[in-house]
C-alpha positions as CSV (number, residue, x, y, z in Angstrom):
1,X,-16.4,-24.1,7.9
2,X,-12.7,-24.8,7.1
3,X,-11.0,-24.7,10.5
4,X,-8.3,-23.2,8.9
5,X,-9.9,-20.5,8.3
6,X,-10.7,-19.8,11.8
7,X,-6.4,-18.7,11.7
8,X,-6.7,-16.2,8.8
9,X,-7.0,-13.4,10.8
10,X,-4.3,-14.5,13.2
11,X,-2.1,-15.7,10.0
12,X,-2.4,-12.1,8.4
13,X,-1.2,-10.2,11.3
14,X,1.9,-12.2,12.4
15,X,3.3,-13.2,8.7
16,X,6.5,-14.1,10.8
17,X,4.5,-17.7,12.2
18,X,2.9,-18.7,8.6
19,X,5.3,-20.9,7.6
20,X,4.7,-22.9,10.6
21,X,1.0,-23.2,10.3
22,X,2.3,-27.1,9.9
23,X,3.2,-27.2,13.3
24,X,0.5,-25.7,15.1
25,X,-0.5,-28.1,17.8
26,X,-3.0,-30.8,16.5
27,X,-6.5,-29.8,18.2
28,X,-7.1,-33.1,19.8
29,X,-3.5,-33.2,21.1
30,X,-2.9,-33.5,25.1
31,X,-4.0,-30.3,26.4
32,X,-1.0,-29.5,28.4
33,X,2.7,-31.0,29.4
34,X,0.9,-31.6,32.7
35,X,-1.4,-34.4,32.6
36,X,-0.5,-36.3,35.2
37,X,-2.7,-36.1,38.6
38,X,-1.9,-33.3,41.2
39,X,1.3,-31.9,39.3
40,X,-0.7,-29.0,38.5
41,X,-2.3,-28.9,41.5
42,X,-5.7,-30.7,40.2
43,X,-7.4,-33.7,41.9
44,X,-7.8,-37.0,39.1
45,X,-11.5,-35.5,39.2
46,X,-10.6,-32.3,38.4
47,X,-8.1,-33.2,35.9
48,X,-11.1,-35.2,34.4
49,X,-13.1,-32.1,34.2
50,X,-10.4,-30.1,32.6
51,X,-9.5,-32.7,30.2
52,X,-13.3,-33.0,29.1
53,X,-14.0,-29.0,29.0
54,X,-10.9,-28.9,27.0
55,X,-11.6,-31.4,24.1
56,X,-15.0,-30.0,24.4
57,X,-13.5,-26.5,22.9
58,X,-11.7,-27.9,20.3
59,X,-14.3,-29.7,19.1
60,X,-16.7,-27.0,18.8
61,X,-13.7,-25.0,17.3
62,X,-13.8,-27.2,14.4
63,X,-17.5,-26.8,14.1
64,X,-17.4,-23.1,13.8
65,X,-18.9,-22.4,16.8
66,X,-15.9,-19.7,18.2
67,X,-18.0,-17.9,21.3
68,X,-18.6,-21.2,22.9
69,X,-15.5,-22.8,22.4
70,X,-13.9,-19.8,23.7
71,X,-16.1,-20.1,26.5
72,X,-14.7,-23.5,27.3
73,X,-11.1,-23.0,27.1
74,X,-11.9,-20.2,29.3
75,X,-13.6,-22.4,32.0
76,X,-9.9,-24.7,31.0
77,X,-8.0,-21.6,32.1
78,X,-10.3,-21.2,35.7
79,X,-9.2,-24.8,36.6
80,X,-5.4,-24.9,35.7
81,X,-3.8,-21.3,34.5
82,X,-0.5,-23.2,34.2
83,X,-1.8,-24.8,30.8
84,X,0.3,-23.9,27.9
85,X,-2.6,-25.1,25.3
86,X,-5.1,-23.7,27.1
87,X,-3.0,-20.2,26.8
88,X,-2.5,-20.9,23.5
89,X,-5.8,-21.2,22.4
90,X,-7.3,-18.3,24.2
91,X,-4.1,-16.1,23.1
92,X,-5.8,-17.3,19.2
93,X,-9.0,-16.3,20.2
94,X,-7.7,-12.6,21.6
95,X,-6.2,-12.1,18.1
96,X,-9.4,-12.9,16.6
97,X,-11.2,-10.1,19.0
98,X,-8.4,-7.5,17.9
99,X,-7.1,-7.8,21.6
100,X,-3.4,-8.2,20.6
101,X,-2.4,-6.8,24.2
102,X,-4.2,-9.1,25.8
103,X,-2.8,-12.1,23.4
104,X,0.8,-11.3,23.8
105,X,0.6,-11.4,27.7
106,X,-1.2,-15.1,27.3
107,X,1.4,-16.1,24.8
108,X,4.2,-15.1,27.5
109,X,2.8,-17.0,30.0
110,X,2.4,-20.3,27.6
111,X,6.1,-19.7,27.0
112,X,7.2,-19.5,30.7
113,X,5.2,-22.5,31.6
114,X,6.6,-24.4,28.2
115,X,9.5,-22.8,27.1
116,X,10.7,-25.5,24.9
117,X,7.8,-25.3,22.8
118,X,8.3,-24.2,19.1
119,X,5.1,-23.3,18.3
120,X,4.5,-21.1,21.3
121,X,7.6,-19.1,21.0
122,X,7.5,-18.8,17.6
123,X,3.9,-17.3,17.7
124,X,4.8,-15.1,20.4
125,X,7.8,-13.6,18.4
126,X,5.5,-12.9,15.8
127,X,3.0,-11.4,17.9
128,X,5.8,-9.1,19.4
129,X,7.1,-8.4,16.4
130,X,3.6,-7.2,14.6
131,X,2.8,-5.0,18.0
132,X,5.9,-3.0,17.4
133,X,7.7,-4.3,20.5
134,X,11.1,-5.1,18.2
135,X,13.7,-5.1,21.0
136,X,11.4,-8.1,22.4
137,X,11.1,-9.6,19.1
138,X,14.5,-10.1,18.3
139,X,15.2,-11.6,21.8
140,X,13.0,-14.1,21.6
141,X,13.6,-14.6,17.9
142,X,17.4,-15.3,18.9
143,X,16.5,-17.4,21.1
144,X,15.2,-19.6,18.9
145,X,17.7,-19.4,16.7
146,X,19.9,-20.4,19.3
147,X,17.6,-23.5,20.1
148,X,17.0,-24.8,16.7
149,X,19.7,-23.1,14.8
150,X,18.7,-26.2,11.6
151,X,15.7,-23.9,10.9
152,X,17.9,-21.2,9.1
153,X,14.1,-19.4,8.1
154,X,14.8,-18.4,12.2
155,X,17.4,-15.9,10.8
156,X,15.4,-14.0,8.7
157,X,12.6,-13.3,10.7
158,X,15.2,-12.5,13.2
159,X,17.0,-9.8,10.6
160,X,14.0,-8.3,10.0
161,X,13.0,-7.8,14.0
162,X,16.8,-6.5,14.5
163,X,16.3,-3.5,11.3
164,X,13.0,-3.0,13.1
165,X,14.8,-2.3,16.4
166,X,17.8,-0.4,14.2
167,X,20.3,-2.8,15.1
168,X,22.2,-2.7,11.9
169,X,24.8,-4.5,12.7
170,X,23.4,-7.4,13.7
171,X,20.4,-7.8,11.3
172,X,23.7,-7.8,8.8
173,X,25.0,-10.8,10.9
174,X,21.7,-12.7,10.7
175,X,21.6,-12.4,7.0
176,X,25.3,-13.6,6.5
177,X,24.1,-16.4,8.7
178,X,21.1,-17.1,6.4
179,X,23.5,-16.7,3.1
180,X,26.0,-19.1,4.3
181,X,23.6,-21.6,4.8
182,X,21.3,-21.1,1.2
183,X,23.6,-19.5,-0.6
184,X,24.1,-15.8,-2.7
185,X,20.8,-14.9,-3.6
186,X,19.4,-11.6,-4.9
187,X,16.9,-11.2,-1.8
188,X,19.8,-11.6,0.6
189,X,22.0,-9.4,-1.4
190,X,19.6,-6.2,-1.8
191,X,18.7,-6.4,2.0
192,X,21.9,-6.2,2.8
193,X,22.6,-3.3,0.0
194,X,19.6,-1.9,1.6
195,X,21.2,-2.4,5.1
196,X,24.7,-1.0,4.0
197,X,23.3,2.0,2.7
198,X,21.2,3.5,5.5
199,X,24.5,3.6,7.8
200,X,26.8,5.0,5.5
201,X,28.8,2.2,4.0
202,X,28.3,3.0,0.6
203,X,31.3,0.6,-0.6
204,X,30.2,-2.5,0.9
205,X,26.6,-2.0,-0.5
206,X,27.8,-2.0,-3.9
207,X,30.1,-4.8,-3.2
208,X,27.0,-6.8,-2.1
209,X,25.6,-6.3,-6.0
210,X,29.1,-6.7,-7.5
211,X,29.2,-10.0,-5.7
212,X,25.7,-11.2,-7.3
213,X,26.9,-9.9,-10.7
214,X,30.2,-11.9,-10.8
215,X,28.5,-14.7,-9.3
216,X,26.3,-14.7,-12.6
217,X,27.6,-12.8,-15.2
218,X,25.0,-14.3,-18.1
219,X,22.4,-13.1,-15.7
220,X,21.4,-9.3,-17.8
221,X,19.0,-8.6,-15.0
222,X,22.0,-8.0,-12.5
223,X,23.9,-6.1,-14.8
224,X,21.0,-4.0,-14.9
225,X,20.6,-3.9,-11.5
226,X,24.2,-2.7,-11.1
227,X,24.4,-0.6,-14.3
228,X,20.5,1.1,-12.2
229,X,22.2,1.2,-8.6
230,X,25.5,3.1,-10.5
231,X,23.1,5.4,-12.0
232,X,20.9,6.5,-9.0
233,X,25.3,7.3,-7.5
234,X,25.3,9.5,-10.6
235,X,28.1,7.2,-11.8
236,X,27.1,7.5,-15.6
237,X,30.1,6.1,-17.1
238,X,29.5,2.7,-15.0
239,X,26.2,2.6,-15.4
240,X,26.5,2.5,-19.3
241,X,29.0,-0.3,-19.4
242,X,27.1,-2.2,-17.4
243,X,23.7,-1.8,-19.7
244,X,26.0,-2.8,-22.6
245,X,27.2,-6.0,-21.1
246,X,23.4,-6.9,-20.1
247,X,22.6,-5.7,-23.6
248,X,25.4,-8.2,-24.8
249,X,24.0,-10.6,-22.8
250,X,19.8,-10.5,-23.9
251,X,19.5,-8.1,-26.8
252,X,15.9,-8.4,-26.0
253,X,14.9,-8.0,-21.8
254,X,12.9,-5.0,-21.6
255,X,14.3,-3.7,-18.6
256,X,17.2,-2.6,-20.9
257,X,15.3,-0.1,-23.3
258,X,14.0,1.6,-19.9
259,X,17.2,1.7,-18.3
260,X,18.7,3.1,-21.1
261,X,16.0,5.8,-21.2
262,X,16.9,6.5,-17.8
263,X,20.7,6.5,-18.6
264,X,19.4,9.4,-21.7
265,X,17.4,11.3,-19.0
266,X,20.6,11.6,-16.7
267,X,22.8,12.7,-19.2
268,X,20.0,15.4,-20.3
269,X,19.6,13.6,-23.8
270,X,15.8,14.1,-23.3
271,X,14.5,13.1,-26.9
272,X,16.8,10.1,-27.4
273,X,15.4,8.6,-23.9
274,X,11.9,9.2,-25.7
275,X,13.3,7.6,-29.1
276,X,14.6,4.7,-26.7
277,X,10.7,4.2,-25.9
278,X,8.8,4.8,-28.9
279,X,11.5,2.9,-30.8
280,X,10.5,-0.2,-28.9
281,X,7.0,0.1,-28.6
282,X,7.0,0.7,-32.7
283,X,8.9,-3.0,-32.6
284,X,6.6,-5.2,-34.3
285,X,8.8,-8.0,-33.3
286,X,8.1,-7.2,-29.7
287,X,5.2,-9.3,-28.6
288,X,2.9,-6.8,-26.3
289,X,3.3,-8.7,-22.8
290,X,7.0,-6.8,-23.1
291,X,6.0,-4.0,-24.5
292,X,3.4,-3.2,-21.8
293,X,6.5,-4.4,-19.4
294,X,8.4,-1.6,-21.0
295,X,5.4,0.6,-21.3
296,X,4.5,-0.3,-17.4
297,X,8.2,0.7,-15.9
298,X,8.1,3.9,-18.0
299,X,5.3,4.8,-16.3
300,X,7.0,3.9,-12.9
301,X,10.1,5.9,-13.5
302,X,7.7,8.9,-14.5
303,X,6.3,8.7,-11.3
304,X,9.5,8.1,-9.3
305,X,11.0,11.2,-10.8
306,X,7.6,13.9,-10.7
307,X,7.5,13.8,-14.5
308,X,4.6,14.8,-16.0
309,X,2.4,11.8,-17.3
310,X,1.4,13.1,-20.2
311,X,4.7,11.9,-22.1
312,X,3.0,8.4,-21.5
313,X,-0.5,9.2,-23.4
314,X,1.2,9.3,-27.1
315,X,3.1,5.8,-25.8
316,X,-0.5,4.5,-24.8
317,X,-2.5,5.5,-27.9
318,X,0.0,3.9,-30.1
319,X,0.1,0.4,-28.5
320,X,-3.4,0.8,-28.9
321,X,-3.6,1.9,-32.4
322,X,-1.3,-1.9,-32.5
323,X,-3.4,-3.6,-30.7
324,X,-7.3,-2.5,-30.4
325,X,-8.5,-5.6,-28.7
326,X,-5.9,-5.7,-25.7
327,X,-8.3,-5.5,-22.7
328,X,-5.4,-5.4,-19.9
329,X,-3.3,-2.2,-22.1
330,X,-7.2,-0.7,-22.1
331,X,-7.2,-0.9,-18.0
332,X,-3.6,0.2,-17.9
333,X,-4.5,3.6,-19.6
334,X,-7.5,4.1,-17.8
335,X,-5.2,4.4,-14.9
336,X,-3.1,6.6,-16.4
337,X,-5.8,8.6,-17.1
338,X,-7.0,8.5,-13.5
339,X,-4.0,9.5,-12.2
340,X,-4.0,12.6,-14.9
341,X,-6.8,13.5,-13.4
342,X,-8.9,12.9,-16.7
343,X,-11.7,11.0,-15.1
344,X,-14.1,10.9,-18.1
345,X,-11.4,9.9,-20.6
346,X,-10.3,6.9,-17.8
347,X,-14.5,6.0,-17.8
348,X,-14.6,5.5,-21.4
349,X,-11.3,2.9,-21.7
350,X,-13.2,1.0,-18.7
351,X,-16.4,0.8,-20.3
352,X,-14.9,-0.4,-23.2
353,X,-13.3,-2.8,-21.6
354,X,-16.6,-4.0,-19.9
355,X,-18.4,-3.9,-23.2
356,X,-15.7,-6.3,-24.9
357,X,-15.6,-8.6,-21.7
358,X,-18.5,-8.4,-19.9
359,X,-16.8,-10.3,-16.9
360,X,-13.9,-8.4,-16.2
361,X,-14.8,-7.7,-13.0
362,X,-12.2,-5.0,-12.3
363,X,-13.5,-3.2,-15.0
364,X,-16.7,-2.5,-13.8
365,X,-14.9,-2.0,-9.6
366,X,-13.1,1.4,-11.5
367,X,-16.5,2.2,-13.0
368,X,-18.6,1.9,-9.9
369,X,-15.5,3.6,-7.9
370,X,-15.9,6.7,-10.7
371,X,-20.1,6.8,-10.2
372,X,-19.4,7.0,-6.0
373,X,-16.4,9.5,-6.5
374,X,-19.3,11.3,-8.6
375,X,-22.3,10.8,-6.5
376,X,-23.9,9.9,-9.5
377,X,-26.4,7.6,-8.0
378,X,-28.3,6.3,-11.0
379,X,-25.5,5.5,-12.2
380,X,-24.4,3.6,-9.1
381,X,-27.4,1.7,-9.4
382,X,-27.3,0.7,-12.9
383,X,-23.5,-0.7,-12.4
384,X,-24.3,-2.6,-9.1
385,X,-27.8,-4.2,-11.1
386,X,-25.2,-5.7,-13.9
387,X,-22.9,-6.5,-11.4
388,X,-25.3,-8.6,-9.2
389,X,-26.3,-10.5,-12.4
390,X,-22.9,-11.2,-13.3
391,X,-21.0,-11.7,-10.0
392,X,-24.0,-12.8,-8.1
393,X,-22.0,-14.0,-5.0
394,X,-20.5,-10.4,-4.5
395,X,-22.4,-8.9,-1.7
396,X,-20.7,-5.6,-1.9
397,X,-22.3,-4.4,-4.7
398,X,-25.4,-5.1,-3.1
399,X,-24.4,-2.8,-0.4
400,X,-23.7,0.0,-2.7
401,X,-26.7,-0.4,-4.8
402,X,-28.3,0.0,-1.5
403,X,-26.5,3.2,-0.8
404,X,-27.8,4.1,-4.2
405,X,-31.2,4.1,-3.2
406,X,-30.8,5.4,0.0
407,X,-30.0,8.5,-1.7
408,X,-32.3,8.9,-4.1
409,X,-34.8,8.4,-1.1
410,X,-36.3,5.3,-2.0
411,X,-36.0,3.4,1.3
412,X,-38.2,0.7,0.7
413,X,-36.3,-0.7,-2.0
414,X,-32.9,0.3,-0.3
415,X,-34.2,-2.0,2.4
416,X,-34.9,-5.2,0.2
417,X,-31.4,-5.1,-1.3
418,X,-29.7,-5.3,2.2
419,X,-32.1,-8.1,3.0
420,X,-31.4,-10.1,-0.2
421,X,-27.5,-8.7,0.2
422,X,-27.2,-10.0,3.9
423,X,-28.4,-13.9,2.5
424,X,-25.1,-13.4,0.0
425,X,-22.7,-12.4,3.2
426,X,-20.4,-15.1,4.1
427,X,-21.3,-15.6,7.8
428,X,-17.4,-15.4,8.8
429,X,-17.3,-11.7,7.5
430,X,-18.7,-10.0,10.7
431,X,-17.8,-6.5,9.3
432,X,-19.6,-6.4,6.3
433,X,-22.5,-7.6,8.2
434,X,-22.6,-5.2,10.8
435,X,-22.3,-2.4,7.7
436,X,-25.3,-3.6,5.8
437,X,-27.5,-3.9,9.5
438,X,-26.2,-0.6,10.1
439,X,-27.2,0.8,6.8
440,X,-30.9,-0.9,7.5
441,X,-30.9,0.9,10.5
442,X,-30.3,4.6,9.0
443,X,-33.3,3.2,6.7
444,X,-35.8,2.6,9.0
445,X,-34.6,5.9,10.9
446,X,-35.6,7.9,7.5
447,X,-39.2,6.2,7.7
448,X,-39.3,7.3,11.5
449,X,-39.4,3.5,12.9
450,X,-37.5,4.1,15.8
451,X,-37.6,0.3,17.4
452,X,-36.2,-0.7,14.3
453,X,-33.9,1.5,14.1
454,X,-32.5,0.6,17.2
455,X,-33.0,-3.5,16.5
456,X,-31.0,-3.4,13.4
457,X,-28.3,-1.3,15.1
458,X,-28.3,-3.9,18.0
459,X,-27.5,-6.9,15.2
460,X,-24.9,-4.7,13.8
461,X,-23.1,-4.0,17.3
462,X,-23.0,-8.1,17.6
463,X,-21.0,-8.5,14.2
464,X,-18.6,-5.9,15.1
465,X,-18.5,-4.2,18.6
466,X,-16.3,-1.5,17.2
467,X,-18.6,-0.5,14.4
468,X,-18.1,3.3,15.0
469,X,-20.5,5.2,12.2
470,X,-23.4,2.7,14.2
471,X,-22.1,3.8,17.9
472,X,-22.0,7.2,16.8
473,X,-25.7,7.3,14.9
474,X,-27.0,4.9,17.7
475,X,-25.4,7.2,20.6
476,X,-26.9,10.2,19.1
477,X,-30.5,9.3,18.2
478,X,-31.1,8.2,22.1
479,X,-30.0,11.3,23.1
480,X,-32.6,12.6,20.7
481,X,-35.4,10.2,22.5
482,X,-34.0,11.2,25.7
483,X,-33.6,7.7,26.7
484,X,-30.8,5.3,28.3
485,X,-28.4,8.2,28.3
486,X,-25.6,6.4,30.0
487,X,-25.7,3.6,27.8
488,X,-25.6,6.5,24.6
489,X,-22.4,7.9,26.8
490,X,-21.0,4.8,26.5
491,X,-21.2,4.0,23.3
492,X,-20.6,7.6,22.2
493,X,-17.4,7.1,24.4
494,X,-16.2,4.3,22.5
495,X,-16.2,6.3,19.6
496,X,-13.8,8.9,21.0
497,X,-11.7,6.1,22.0
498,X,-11.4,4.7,18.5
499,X,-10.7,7.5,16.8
500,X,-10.5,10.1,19.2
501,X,-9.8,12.8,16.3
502,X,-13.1,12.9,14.4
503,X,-14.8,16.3,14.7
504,X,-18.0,13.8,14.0
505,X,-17.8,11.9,16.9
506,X,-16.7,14.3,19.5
507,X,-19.9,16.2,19.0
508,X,-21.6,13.4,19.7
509,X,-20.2,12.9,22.5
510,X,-20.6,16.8,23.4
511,X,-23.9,16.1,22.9
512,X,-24.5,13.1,25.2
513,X,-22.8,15.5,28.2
514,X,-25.6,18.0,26.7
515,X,-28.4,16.2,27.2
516,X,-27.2,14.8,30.2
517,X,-27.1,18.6,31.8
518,X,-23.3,18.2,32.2
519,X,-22.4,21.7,30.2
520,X,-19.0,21.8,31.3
521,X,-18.0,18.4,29.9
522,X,-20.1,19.1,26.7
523,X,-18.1,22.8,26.2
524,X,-14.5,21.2,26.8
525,X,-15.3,18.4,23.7
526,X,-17.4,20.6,21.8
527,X,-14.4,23.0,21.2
528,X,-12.1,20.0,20.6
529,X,-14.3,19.3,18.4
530,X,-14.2,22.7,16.5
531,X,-10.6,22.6,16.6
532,X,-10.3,19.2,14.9
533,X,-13.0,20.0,12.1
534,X,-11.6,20.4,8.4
535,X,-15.0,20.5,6.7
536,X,-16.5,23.6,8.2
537,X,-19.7,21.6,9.7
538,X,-22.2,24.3,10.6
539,X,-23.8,21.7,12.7
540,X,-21.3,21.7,15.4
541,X,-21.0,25.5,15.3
542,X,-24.7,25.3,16.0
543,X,-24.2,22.8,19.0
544,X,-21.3,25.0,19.9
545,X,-24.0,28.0,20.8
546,X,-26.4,25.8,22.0
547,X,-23.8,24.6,24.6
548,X,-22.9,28.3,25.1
549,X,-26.0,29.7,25.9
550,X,-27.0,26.2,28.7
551,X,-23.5,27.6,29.9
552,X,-24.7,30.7,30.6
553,X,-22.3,32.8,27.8
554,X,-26.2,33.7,26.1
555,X,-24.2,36.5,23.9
556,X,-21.7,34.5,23.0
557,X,-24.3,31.6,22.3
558,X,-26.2,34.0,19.7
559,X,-22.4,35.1,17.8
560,X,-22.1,31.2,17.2
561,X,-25.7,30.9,15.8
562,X,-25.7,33.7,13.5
563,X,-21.8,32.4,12.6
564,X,-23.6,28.8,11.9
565,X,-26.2,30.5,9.7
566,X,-23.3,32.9,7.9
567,X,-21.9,29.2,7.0
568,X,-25.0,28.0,5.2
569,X,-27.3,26.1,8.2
570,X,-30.7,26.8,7.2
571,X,-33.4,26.2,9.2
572,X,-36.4,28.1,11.2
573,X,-35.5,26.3,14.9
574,X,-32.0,28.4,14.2
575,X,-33.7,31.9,12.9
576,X,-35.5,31.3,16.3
577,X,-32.6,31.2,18.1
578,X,-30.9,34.3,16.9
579,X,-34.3,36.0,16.9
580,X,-34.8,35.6,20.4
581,X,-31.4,35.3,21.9
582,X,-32.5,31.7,23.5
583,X,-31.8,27.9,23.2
584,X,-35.0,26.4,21.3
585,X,-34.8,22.1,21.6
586,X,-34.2,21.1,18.2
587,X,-35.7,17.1,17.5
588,X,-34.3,16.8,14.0
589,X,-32.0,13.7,13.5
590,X,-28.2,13.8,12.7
591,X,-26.8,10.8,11.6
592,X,-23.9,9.9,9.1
């Protein structure tokens, strides 16, 4: 494996160090700015050791082999917690194990013990900066632009961390500071617009656009930028000379036709902002990539505003009518459609599309998304069997076919697809491999194989630790076998701690403190859960007497069981319970 893919993860959640993946320390570089014999307090020996146990990491880093490297970095860190690298590198590995807390106050300490080092403050500002903590993200950001104040990139990260922490003013600065040193540019300019705005100073927002405008006045997209900005300030008049000018300018930019449209709406000329449209959609001298440009920002304004989107349908139908065998406007109006609500008109323009190009993969995604929104299994099924053959190194619709399956009850062959589906799993994406070894182990739980069920939820916990619909199932089928109760408290704990509002999990947990004989602890989350359920669940109701009655409320216990049964639970173990006023155990699974 790529070892730069090992910093994905770490890349995606601080965007503010990914233009200096460059200058990431090499991995065979000198492990610390303290090599030299007893300045760290380590004997020659144990320097040796360090040095050893340190390259050691790094090189099984680069072989893909994280949890071992990770071990020996850690070992580093035993011998010498003064060394930067070593910091570093286990500050990386925190990110990796979503433990950003725990990488941020490793990164801090790399800093205080090197605080010249680029890399390290610059990943530590990021880190700040994607944990929220703005105030200490624009500190440390300034003081790196005060360090190194050639890398003028510095000033933008350090804008952004100041309008994080609402420091207007300043982020202001740090763009001036950016602008002197690159130049006007349209980014700069709308930030600042942006920036002027939300405190009030309407007149030096507009200047900031005026500026851009003059700057470039054979540039039509400013002067529709301007002519928009005067329009959304209701300044009509303006906003009109300014479409002309970019009109003047390119007779032909697309943005001008829906501007205009917009300028018609404003002015409450309703059917000539539809001619505007229509006119230029019937344009035969129009290639289509600009009229679906024109077609696509109408659409965009409709939203923007609340309009209704059926003024877009007639627009759609007559490109069409134009153009029959545009696969792209075809997927466009199936959106539409969609987002009208008209689900089986939106299946039939993506169908199309997958019957004129069988390998438009997004195509058949919208039509698979339609069969789950559905629960039209069969259908599900037959999507995800072309879909295998055609995008064979896909493993997701393998996992759906399997869900497929799984609900038409046929577990056997539910379970060879995630078999064959797991050899198609990259091994670096540990969540979709924990989701298809939980989904085996639901399987083997319908065929009543316990020990599986419990193996293949083991080998989904070591993919992802945080798999909740696996701690939750896992949790509560123990308490069902009345076995290792603490570990299902645990686990069933974890759950609440994750997402401590799901009705779901909380009875799971109620449950645990059931079986457990702790009724007290099982009432108090039972009713939280209650009180966080949007779906009505019968199921907890049920629990909710059961808990009663153990409690000793018994009457109270039998108004919850015959209010579970007024909500739809069926079963005899429940008739029992109403019949004769008394808790009857109840070994029927649960599960998600």
């Amino acid at each position: 494996m790529d070892i730069r893919k090992s910093f994905l993860y770490f890349l995606s959640v601080v965007p503010a160090v990914a233009s200096y993946f460059m200058f990431l320390p090499s991995l065979f570089a000198s492990p610390g700015n303290k090599t030299q014999g007893m300045a760290n307090g380590l004997t020659q020996a144990g320097q040796r050791k360090f040095d050893y146990f340190y390259y050691e990491g790094a090189k099984l880093k680069t072989e893909g082999k994280y949890d071992a490297a990770f071990d020996m970095f850690s070992y580093c860190y035993e011998l010498d917690s003064t060394s930067s690298a070593v910091l570093y590198e286990l500050a990386m590995f925190q990110m990796q194990r979503k433990r950003p807390e725990k990488a941020i106050e490793m990164m801090k300490k790399a800093v205080e013990h090197s605080p010249d080092n680029f890399t390290y403050c610059i990943t530590l500002a990021g880190l700040e900066r994607n944990m929220g903590m703005y105030g200490e993200a624009a500190e440390s950001y300034q003081k790196l632009a005060d360090r190194h104040p050639d890398k003028i990139e510095l000033y933008y990260y350090l804008a952004e961390a100041m309008t994080q922490k609402g420091d207007i003013d300043e982020a202001i600065k740090a763009y001036d500071k950016l602008e002197a040193s690159m130049g006007m540019n349209e980014t700069l300019s709308m930030q600042k617009f942006k920036l002027y705005q939300s405190i009030g100073q309407h007149e030096k927002a507009f200047d900031e656009i005026i500026a851009l405008a003059d700057k470039y006045p054979m540039n039509a997209h400013y002067q529709l930028l301007l002519g928009d900005l005067y329009l959304e300030n209701k300044d009509n008049e303006k906003a009109h000379a300014c479409y002309q000018k970019a009109h003047g300018i390119d007779p032909n930019d697309p943005r001008y036709i829906v501007s205009m449209a917009n300028y018609y709406d404003a002015v409450g000329d309703k059917e000539a902002s539809e001619n505007e449209i229509r006119a230029a959609l019937a344009n035969e001298e129009l290639d289509i990539d600009t009229k679906v440009a024109i077609l696509s920002r109408y659409i965009q304004r409709l939203q923007q505003t609340q309009q209704g989107l059926a003024k877009a349908d007639l627009l759609f139908l007559t490109l069409l009518e134009q153009h029959p065998e545009d696969t792209e406007l075809k997927m466009m109006y199936g959106g539409l459609l969609q987002a009208e609500g008209k689900q089986d008109e939106a299946k039939l323009q993506f169908q199309l599309v997958t019957e004129m190009a069988p390998d438009n993969e997004p195509a058949w995604q919208q039509l698979l998304n339609l069969a789950l929104k559905e629960e039209d299994t069969k259908e599900v099924i037959r999507i995800c069997e072309k879909c295998i053959q055609l995008f064979p190194e896909s493993p997701e619709y393998y996992f759906y076919m399997g869900i497929g399956y799984f609900q038409e009850k046929e577990y056997q062959k539910t379970l060879d697809v995630y078999r064959t589906g797991l050899k198609v799993v990259p091994e670096e994406n540990r969540v979709m491999k924990s989701n298809f070894y939980g989904q085996i182990g639901d399987v083997y739980y319908q065929l009543g194989n316990m020990e599986e069920t419990y193996k293949a939820y083991d080998e989904a916990l070591k993919y992802n630790e945080n798999n909740t619909f696996v701690l939750n199932n896992y949790s509560y089928f123990l308490t069902l076998d009345k076995k290792d109760l603490k570990k299902a408290e645990r686990m069933a704990a974890l759950c609440i701690k994750l997402e401590p509002d799901n009705a779901t999990y909380l009875d799971t947990y109620a449950w645990v403190f059931f079986m457990e004989g702790n009724y007290s602890l099982a009432k108090i989350y039972i009713e939280n859960a209650l009180s966080k359920d949007k779906t009505s669940n019968a199921e907890l109701v049920e629990h909710y007497g059961d808990i009663l009655f153990m409690s000793g409320e018994k009457e109270k216990a039998v108004e919850q069981w015959k209010k579970a049964k007024e909500m739809g639970k069926e079963s005899t173990i429940l008739d029992e319970k109403i019949t004769k006023g008394k808790y009857i155990e109840n070994n029927t699974g649960k599960g998600e």
